[in-house]
C-alpha positions as CSV (number, residue, x, y, z in Angstrom):
1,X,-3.3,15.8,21.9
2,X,-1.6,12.6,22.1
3,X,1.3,11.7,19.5
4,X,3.2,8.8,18.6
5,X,7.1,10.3,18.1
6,X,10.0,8.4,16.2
7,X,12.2,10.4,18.3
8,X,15.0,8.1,17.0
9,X,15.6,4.6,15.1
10,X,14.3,2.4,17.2
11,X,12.9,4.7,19.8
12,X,9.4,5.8,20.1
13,X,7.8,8.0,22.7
14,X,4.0,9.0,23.3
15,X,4.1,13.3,23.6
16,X,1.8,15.1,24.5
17,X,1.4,18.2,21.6
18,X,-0.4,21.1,20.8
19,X,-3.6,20.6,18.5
20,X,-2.3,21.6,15.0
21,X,-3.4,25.3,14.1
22,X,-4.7,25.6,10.8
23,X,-3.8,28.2,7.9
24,X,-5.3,28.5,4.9
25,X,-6.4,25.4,2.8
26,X,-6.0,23.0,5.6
27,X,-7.9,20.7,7.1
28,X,-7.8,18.9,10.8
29,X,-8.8,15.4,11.0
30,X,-9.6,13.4,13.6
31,X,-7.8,10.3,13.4
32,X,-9.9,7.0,13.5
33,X,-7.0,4.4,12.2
34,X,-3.8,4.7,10.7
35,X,-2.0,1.4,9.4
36,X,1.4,0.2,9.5
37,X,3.2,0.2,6.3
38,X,6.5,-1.9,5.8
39,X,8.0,1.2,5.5
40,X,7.4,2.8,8.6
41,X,9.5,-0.4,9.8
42,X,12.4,0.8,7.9
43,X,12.1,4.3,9.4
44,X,12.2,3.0,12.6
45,X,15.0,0.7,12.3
46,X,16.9,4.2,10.6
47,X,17.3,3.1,6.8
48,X,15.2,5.7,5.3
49,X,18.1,8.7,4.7
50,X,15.2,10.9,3.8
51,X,13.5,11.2,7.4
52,X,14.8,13.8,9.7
53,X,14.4,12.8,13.9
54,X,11.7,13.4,15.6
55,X,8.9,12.2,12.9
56,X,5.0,11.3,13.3
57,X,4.9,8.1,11.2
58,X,1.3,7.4,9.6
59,X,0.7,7.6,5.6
60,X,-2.2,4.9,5.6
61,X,-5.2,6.6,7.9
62,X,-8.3,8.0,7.7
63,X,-10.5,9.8,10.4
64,X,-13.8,12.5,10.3
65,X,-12.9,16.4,9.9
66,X,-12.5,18.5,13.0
67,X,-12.0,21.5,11.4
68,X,-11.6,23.7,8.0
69,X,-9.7,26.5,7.8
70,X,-12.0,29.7,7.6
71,X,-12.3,30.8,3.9
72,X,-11.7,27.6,2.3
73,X,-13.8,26.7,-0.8
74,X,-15.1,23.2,-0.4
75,X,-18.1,21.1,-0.4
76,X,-16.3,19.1,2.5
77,X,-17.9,19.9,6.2
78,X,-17.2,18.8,9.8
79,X,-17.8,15.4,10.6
80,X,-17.1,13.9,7.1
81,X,-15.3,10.7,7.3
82,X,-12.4,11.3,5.1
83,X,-9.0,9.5,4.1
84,X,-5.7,11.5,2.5
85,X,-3.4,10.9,-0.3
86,X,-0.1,11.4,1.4
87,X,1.8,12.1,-1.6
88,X,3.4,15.7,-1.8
89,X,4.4,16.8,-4.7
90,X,5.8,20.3,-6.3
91,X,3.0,20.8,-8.7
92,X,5.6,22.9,-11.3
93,X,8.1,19.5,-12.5
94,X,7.7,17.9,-15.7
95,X,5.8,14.8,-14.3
96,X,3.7,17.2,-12.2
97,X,2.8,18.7,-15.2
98,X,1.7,14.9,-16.5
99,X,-0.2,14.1,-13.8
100,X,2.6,12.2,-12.6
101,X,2.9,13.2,-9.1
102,X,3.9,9.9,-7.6
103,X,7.5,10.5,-9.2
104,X,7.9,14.4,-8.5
105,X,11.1,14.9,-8.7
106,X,10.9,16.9,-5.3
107,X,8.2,13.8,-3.8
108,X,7.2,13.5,-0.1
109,X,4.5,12.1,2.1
110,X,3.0,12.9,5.0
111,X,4.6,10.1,7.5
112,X,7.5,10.4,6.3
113,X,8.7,13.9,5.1
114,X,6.6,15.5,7.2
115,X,4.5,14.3,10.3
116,X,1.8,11.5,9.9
117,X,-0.5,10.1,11.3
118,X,0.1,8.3,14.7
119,X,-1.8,11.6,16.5
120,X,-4.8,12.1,17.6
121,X,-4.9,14.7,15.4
122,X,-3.7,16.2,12.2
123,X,-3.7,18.4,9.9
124,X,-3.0,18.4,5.7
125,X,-3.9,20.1,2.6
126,X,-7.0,20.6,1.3
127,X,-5.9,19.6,-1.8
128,X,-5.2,15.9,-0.4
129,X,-8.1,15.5,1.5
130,X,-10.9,12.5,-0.1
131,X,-14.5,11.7,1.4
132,X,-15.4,8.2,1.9
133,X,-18.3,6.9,0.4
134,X,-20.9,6.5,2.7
135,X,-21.5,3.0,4.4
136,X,-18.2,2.1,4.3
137,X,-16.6,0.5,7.6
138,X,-14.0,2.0,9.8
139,X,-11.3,-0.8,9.5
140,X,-11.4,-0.9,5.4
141,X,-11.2,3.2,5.2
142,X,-7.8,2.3,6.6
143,X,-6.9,0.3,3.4
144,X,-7.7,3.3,1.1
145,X,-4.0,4.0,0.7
146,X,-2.6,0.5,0.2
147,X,-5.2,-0.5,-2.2
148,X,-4.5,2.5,-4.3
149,X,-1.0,0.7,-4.5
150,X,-2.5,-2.3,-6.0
151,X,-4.6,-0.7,-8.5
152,X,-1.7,1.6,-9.5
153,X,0.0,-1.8,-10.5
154,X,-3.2,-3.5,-12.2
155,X,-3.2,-0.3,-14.0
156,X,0.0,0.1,-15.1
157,X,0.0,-4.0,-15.8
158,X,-1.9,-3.6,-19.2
159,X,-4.3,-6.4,-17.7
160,X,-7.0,-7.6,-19.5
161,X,-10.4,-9.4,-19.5
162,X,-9.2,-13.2,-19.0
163,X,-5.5,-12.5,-17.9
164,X,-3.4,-14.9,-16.1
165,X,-1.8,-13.7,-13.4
166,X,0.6,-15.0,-11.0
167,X,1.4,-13.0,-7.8
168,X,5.0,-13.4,-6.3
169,X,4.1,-12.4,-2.7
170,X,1.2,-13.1,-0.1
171,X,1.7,-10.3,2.2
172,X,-1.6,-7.2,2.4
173,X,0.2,-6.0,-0.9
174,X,0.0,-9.3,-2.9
175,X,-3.5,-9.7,-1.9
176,X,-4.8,-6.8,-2.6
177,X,-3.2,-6.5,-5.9
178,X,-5.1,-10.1,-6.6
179,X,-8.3,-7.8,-5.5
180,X,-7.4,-5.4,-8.3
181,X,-6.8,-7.7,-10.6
182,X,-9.9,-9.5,-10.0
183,X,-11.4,-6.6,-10.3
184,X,-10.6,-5.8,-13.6
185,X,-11.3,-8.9,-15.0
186,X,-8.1,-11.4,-14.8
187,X,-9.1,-15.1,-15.4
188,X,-6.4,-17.2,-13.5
189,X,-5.1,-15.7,-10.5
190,X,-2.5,-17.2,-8.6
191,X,-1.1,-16.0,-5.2
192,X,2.5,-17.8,-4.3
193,X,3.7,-17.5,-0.7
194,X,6.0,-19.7,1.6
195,X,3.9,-18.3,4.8
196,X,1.3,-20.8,5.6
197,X,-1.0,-18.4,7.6
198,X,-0.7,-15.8,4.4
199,X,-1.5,-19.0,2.3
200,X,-4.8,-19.8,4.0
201,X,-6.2,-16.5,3.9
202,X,-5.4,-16.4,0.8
203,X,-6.9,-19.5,0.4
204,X,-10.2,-18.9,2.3
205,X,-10.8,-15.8,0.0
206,X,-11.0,-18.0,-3.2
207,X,-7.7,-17.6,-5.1
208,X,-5.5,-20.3,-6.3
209,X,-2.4,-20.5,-3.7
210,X,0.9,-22.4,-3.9
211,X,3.4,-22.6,-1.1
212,X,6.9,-21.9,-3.3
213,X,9.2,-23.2,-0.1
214,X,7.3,-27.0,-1.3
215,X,6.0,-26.5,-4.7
216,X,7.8,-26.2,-8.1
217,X,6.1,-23.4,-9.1
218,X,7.0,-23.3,-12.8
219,X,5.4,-26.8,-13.0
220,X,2.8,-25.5,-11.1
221,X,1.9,-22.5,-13.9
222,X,3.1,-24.8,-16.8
223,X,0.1,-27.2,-16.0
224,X,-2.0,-24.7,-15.6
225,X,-1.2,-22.5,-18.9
226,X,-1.1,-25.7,-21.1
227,X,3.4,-24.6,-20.5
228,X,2.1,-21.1,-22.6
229,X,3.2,-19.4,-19.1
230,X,1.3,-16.5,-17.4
231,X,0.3,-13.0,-18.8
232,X,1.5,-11.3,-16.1
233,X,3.4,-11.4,-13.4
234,X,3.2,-8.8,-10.4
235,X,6.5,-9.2,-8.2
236,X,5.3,-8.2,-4.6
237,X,7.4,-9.5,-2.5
238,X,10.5,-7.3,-3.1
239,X,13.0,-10.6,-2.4
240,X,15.7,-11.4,-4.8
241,X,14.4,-15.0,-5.3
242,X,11.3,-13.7,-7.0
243,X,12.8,-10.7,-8.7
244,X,15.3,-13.7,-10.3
245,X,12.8,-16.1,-11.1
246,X,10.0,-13.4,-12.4
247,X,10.3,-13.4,-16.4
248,X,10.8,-17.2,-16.0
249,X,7.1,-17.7,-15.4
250,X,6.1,-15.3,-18.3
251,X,4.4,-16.3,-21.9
252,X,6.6,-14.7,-24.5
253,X,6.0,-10.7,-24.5
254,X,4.8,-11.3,-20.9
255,X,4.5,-8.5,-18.4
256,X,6.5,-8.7,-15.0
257,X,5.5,-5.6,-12.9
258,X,7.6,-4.3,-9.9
259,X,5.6,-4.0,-7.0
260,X,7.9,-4.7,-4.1
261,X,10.3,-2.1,-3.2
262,X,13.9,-3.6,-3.1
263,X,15.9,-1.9,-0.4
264,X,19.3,-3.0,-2.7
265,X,20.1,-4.1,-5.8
266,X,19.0,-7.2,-7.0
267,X,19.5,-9.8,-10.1
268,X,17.4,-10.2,-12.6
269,X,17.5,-12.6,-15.7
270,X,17.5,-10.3,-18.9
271,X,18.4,-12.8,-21.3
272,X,14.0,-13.7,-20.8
273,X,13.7,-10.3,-21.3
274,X,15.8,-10.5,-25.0
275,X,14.8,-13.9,-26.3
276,X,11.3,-13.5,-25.2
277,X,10.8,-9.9,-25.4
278,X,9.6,-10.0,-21.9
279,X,8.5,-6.6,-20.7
280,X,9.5,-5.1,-16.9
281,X,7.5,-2.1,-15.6
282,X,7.9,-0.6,-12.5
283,X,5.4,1.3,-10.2
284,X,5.5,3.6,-7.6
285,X,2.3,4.4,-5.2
286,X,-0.7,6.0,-7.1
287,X,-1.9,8.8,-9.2
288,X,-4.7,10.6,-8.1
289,X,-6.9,9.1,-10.3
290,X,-5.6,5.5,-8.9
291,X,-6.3,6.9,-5.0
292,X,-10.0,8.1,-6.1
293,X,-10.9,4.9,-7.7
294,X,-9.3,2.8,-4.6
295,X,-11.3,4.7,-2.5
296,X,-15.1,3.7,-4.6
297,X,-13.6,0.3,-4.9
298,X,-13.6,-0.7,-1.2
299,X,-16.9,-1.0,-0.3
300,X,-17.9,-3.4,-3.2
301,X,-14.6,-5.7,-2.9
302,X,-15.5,-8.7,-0.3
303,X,-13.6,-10.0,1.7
304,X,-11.2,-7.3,2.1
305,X,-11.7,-7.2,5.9
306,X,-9.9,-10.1,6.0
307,X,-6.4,-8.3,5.5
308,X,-6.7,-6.7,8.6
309,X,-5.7,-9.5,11.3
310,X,-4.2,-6.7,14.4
311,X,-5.6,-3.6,16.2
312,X,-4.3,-1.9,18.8
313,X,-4.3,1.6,20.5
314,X,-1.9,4.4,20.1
315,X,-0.2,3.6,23.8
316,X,0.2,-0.3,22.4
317,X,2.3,0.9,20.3
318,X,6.0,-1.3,21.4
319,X,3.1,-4.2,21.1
320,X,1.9,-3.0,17.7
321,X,5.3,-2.9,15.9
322,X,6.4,-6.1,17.4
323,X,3.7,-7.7,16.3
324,X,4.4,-6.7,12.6
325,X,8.2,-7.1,12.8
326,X,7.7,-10.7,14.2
327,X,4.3,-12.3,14.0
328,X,3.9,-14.5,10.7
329,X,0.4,-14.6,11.3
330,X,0.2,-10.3,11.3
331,X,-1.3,-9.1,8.0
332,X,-2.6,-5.4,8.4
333,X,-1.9,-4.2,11.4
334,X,-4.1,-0.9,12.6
335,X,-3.5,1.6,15.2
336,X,-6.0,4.0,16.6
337,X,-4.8,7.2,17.9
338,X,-8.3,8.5,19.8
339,X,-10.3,6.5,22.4
């Protein structure tokens, strides 16, 4: 089978590989799509200690079952079209325990801690393995995991039936944590971005957008909260401008929730979070409750197609990346491992 190796930062290399043998609990997929995450471009460029050289990159994919290991219980069969929660997790730490696997103390994901999925094939626990509901398209399977993301955050947000919402961050994240919100009933929704091609899908989709690099946004949200400021505000665009400016843009007892992950330190203005009583929660992925719900979600959110703006196959890869690392117009950018 055909694999796409990170041999070394900044060095892929298509290998050819033996089809993964299974033992017991596992599963072999067939790989339809598998997205790039931001992250993968951090592995690649080396600033990920955790990832040991050579690595299969690939925690956003989905594909149909080639095979189940002999004397597995499940109702799963070949030729299911399936997508994976990447998240490993120890099972026996105290957030285990809570059902708080997305912060294991000894976390991991497929992609990353161990290979992903830029292969043709692959193999991962049972245990990890979801069906798709039936219907659903081949290019939004691939957004199974990163939705997950957003409803994790719109979860964790405490939103609520007429919510105002600002979103600090146009990129696939930012929109889809709009989706979420939407979803679950916010009122006003606004997206801010300085990328104009991020602005107008945005745009086109129906949300409220302002370009921040020409716009005073706190006017902006003052006119349109009567100066009461937002609800909440979901910071996903992990700069230090937004992480700054965050609480500013919060009603007193506001929410700011950290999407974006910051790669370093940055400020933030605490005295908003004293006088005001502000409140900052951070998230991290998904529970497996977040990943299930994701998962029914994507076939009734429309538009959601729209996020996906690249594909390319598995030996386009230089093309692929490039096109992430450097296109302003790229959004989600898919990969397809098999012809």
């Amino acid at each position: 089978m055909k694999t796409l190796q990170l041999v070394e930062p900044e060095h892929f290399k298509i290998v050819q590989m033996e089809v993964p043998q299974l033992s017991k609990d596992e599963i072999l997929i067939k790989v339809h799509y598998v997205g790039i995450c931001g992250s993968d471009i951090h592995i690649f460029h080396g600033k990920n200690p955790r990832v040991k050289y050579p690595i299969i990159l690939g925690h956003e994919f989905f594909g149909e079952i080639a095979e189940i290991s002999k004397n597995t219980c499940t109702e799963l069969k070949v030729g299911d079209l399936v997508t994976v929660n990447p998240v490993i997790s120890c099972g026996t730490c105290e957030p285990c325990q809570n059902n708080r696997r997305n912060v294991c103390r000894k976390f991991g994901l497929y992609g990353i801690d161990i290979d992903g999925g830029f292969s043709e094939y692959m193999k991962v626990g049972i245990n990890h393995v979801i069906k798709l509901p039936a219907g659903l398209t081949s290019d939004l399977s691939a957004l199974a995991e990163p939705f997950a993301v957003g409803v994790h955050a719109v979860n964790r947000s405490g939103i609520k039936v007429g919510s105002k919402v600002l979103i600090l961050g146009g990129g696939p994240i930012g929109l889809i944590v709009a989706f979420a919100a939407k979803a679950a009933g916010a009122g006003l929704i606004i997206i801010s971005e300085v990328v104009d091609y991020r602005l107008e899908i945005a745009k086109s989709i129906g949300f409220t957008t302002i370009d921040s690099k020409t716009t005073d946004l706190r006017k902006v949200v003052n006119e349109l909260t009567d100066s009461n400021g937002m609800d909440i505000v979901f910071e996903a665009a992990a700069a230090s401008g937004t992480s700054l400016n965050m609480t500013s843009y919060l009603k007193p007892s506001g929410t700011a929730v950290m999407v974006g992950l910051h790669r370093e330190p940055v400020l933030a203005d605490f005295r908003d979070v004293n006088l005001r009583e502000i409140n900052i929660i951070g998230t991290m992925l998904y529970s497996e409750e977040d990943f299930k719900a994701a998962v029914k979600m994507l076939s009734q959110i429309e538009n959601l197609n729209k996020l996906i703006s690249h594909r390319f196959s598995l030996e386009e890869y230089n093309e692929a990346f490039k096109t992430i690392m450097q296109d302003k117009a790229a959004m989600k950018v898919l990969v397809t491992p098999g012809k």
